[in-house]
Every structure is written in C-alpha cells, then in structure tokens.
N, C-alpha and C positions, 0 to 999 in steps of 0.2 A: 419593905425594901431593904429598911436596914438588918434585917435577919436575915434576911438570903444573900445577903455580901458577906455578912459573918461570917454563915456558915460555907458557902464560899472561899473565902479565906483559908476555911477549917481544912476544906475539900482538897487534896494532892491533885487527883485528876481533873478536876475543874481549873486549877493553874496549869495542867499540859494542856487542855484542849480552850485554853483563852485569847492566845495568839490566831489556833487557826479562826474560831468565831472572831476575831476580831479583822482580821483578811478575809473572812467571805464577804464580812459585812459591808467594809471598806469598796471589795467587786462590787457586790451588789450595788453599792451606791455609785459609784464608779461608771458600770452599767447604766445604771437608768438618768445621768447624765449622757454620759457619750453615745449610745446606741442609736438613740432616732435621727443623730447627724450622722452615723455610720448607712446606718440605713436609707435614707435620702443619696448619701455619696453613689451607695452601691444602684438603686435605682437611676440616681446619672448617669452611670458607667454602662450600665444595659440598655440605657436608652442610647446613649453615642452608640453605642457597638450594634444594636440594629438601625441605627443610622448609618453607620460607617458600611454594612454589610449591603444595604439599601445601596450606596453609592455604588458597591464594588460589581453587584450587579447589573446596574446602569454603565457602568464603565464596561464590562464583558457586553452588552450589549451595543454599545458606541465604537467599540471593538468589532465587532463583527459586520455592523454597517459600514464601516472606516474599511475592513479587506472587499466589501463589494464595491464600494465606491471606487477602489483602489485596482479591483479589475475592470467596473465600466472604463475607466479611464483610460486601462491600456487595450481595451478595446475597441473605445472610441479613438485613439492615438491608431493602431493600429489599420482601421479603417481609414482616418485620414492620411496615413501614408497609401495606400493601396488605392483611395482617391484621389492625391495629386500622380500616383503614379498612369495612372488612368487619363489624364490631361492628356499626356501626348503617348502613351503605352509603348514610353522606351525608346521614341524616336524626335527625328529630328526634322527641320523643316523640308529637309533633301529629299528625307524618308516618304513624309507625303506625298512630294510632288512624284515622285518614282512610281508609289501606290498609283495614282491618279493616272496618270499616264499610261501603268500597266491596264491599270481597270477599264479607260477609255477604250483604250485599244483591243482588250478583249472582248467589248459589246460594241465593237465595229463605228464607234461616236469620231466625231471631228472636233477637238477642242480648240475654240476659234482666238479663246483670251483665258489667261490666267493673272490677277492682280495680285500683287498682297502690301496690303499696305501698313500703314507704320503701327507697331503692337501697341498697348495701350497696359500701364501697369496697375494691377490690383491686387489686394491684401494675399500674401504667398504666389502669385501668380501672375502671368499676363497673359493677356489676348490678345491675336492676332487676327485683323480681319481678312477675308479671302474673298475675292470676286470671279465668278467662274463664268464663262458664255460658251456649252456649248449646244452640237448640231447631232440631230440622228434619229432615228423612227422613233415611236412612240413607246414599243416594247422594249426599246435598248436604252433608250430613257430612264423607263422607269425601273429595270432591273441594275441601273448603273448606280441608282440614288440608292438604292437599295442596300446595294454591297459596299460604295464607297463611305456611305454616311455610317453605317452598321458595324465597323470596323470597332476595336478595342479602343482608337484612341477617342476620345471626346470630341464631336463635329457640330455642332449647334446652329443649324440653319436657320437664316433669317427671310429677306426678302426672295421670291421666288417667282420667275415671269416665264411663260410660254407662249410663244406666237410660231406660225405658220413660217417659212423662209421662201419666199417670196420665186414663184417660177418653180419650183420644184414641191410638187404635190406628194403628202405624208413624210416632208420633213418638218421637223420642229426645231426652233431654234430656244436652247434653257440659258434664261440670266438667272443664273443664284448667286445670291452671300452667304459667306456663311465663316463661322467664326472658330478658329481654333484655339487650342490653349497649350500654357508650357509651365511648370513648376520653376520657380525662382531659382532653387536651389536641386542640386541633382537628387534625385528618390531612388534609394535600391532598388531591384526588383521582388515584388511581393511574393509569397509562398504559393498563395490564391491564383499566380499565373498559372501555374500548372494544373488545376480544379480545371482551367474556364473548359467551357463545353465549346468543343467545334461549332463554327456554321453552316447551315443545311444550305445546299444553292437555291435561290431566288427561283420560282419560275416564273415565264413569261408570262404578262396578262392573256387572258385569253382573245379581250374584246381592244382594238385600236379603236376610240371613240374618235380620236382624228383623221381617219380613212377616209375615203369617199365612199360612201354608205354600201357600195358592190362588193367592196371590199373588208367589211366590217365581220369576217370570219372567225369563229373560231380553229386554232392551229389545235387539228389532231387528226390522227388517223393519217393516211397517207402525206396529209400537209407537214410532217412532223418526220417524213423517212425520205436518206439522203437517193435522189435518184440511183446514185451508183448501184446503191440496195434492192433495185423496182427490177423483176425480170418480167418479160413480154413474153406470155407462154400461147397465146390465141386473140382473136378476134370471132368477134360479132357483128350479123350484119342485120339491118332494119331497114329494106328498102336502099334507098342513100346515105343511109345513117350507119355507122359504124362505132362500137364500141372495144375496149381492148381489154382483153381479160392479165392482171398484172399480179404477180406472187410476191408477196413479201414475208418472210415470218412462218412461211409455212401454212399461208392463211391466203385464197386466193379475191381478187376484188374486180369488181369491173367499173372501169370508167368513163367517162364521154366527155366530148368539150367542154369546158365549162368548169370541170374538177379540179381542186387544187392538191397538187403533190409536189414533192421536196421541199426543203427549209428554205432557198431561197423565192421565195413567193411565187412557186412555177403554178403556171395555172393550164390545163391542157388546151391547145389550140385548134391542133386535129389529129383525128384517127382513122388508119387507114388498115387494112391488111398485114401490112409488114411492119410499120412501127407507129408512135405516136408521137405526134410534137409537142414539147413542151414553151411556153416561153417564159422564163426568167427575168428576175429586178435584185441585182445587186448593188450595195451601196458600198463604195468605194471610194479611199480617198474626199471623201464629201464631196461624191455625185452619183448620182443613179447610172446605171448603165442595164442594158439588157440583153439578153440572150437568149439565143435556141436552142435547145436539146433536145436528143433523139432517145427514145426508146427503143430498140428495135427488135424484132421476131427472132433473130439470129442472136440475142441475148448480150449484145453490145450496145454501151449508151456511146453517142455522138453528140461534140457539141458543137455548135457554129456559134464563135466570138463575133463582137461587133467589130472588127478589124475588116483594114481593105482590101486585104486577101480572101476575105472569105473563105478560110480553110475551115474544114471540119476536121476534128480531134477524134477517133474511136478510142474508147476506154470499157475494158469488162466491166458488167453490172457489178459483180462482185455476190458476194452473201445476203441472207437475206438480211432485213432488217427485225430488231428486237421489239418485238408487242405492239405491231400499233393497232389501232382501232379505229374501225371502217372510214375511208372516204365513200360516197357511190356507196354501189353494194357489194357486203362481203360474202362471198358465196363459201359455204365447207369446202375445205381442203383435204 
C-alpha cells in the first residue's frame, strides 16, 4: 500500500485526477445515503398525485350529477308553478261563478243553490268549499259535470246526491260539493298554456237510465234532426194505418206513430195524408212544457204552443238535415 502511494506521489497525473476520484467518491457515498429517502419521497408524491387525480375525477363526476340535479330542480320548480297555476287557471272566484252559469244555461239546467263557504288555508294554497243543487234531465246532467268539472282550473268533487224531483217525471235534482282552489300568492302564466289541446264536446249519453222504461231510447237517426230540417214529401196508407214518408239529408225515411223525431223529445202522434203531428217536451225555466208540431205535405212545419190562444205558428222546414241515421225505415233516396 505504501508503494503505491509512493509512486503515486511520484505520478503528475495521478495528483490531477485525485480531486475528481475523490468527488465521485464522496457522490457515491453521498448517493447511497440520500437516495432511498429520495426515492420513498418520489413514490409519496406519485402516490398523492394519483390520489389527487382520483379526487379530480370524482369531483368531475359530482359535477355533472350537481348540473342534473340542478335541472331536476328547475324542472320540478317549473312544474310546480304551472301547478299552482292550474288551481284556479288564471281566474277568479267571479270567473267561476260566470263559467257555471254560462254552462248551466247552455245544457238548459236550473241552478236551484249555489254556496260557498269559508276557504280553509293550506301549505302555498287554500280551498274553497262549494255546494251546488241543481235540476235537469239526465243527459244535461251528465254533459254539464262533464264540461264544468273538466275545465283547466282544478275542481275536486266530493259528496255527490241524485234524486228524482218530486211531481215532475225525468227530472233530477244534483246536490254536489265540490272543492276549488287558489295559489296564495299570484302565479304568471305558464308557457305550457299555449301547448294545452282544446276540448272535444261531450256527447249526450245515449241511454237516460232515469226515464220511464218507454222512454229509455237511444237519440239518433231522426231523434237527433231539428223538425225545421224534416220535409213531408208523401204518405202511405195500411188500411187505417198511415205512414209518412219524411226527407232529411237527402236520405228518405218512413215513420209512423210511435217514432221519435227532433231534439226536443217529439215523438209522433199521428199521421195522416197531409201532415204529421208531432208532440213535444221542453224544459224550460225548470218546468216541463209541451207542444205540437206539424209536419206538413205542403212542406211547412206548424206549431201549436201550450197558450190560451191556441194559435199555430207556420215556419218553412227549411234544409235538410246533416247525416242522420235511420229512425223507422230508411228507404234510398
């Protein structure tokens, strides 16, 4: 050892190159202290940052449930305005009573009582109860519930009673409740008004199960065309028996007593040669009344009111009537 320091010593280039062996040597040791803490450090730092990357995608995904959430919301918001709007659809209590009144009066009803008693308040809202009594055939009943309760604004029927009205056979007298509502606070009008689909008209029931059983018809075919429309173009004769051959529509029919034509429940009485009688039941003012009307060969309908003059009214048939189907028989035209 001591000869290789010697000569060493001796060496020039061995004193240039002793500093840098003496700094590798130093790294190297340097190195294999510090490195496996370096190394641990660096596997921390990759482990955070796929942790951290972990998060950022959980948060991009908590993100994007946050914007659906964020439109349920205003879609459910949305709806629930367009829902209290619908409580009362824009109107007022006036408004009702005006609807009701129009509506009775259009299905010929007699509204006997209207209550409304004191509203009762609930979460965004209150209700208003409404007690209703009225009077009127059975088919103008039931197309009247139809149209009034079916309206845009919210009507929630509750108790509901039907009885006979006492002395006047195929009236009914309707007790309902029924419960309206109003938003607490005023609601714009929704977009969605202008969506809604019209309403299609209600038709009559066919069958009045309140009738007296003679009467339990279905309305069609000539029972469904207005006299004015019925032209008297001939007769038929059966021994004493007479039938009347009647145009409507371009379609001819023959009838006999017993038949019913026009909308007010005319049922034919008699037929003769020159015209046919009919008799009529209108409901007016809430009472029945009756009448006779003419058909006659000379293509003029007459009618005889229940007045103490007994006058008769001539009025032209007029045009025919649009599609109806067969009362009696309907013979090609």
């Amino acid at each position: 050892m001591l000869g290789w320091l010697a000569v060493a010593e001796r060496s020039s280039r061995f004193r240039q190159l002793a500093p840098v062996l003496v700094a590798l040597a130093l790294f190297g040791l340097g190195c294999a202290i510090l490195l496996p803490a370096a190394l641990q450090q660096q596997a921390r730092e990759e482990a955070r940052h796929a942790e951290l990357h972990e998060q950022h995608s959980a948060g991009e995904v908590q993100l994007a449930e946050l914007e659906q959430l964020h439109a349920s919301v205003a879609v459910a918001e949305r709806r629930l305005r367009e829902a209290y709007w619908h409580l009362a659809a824009g109107e007022g209590m006036s408004d009702l009573l005006e609807r009701l009144a129009a509506s009775g009066h259009a299905h010929g009803l007699l509204i006997e009582r209207f209550d409304v008693h004191e509203d009762e308040q609930q979460a965004g809202f209150r209700k208003v109860p409404l007690e209703l009594q009225v009077v009127g055939r059975y088919a103008a009943l039931r197309q009247w519930l139809g149209d009034w309760l079916g309206q845009a604004r919210v009507l929630r029927s509750g108790d509901l009673q039907l009885a006979a009205v006492d002395g006047k056979p195929g009236l009914l007298r309707l007790q309902l409740r029924v419960d309206a509502f109003q938003a607490l606070a005023p609601v714009p009008e929704p977009a969605m008004y202008a969506r809604m689909p019209a309403r299609g008209v209600m038709a009559a029931p066919p069958v009045d199960p309140f009738a007296p059983g003679a009467k339990r018809l279905t309305v069609s075919g000539l029972a469904g065309v207005p006299l004015a429309q019925l032209e008297m173009v001939g007769s038929l004769s059966r021994g004493a028996e007479h039938e009347a051959l009647l145009v409507a529509a371009g379609r001819l029919y023959r009838v006999r007593p017993g038949d019913r034509v026009g909308r007010d429940q005319g049922v034919v009485a008699r037929v003769d040669q020159a015209q046919v009688e009919v008799l009529e039941r209108l409901f007016i003012a809430g009472e029945w009344h009756e009448r006779t009307a003419f058909i006659t060969l000379a293509k003029h309908l007459g009618t005889e009111a229940p007045d103490d003059d007994e006058n008769i009214d001539e009025m032209d048939a007029g045009s025919p009537a649009a599609g109806p189907a067969g009362v009696g028989d309907a013979l090609p035209g």
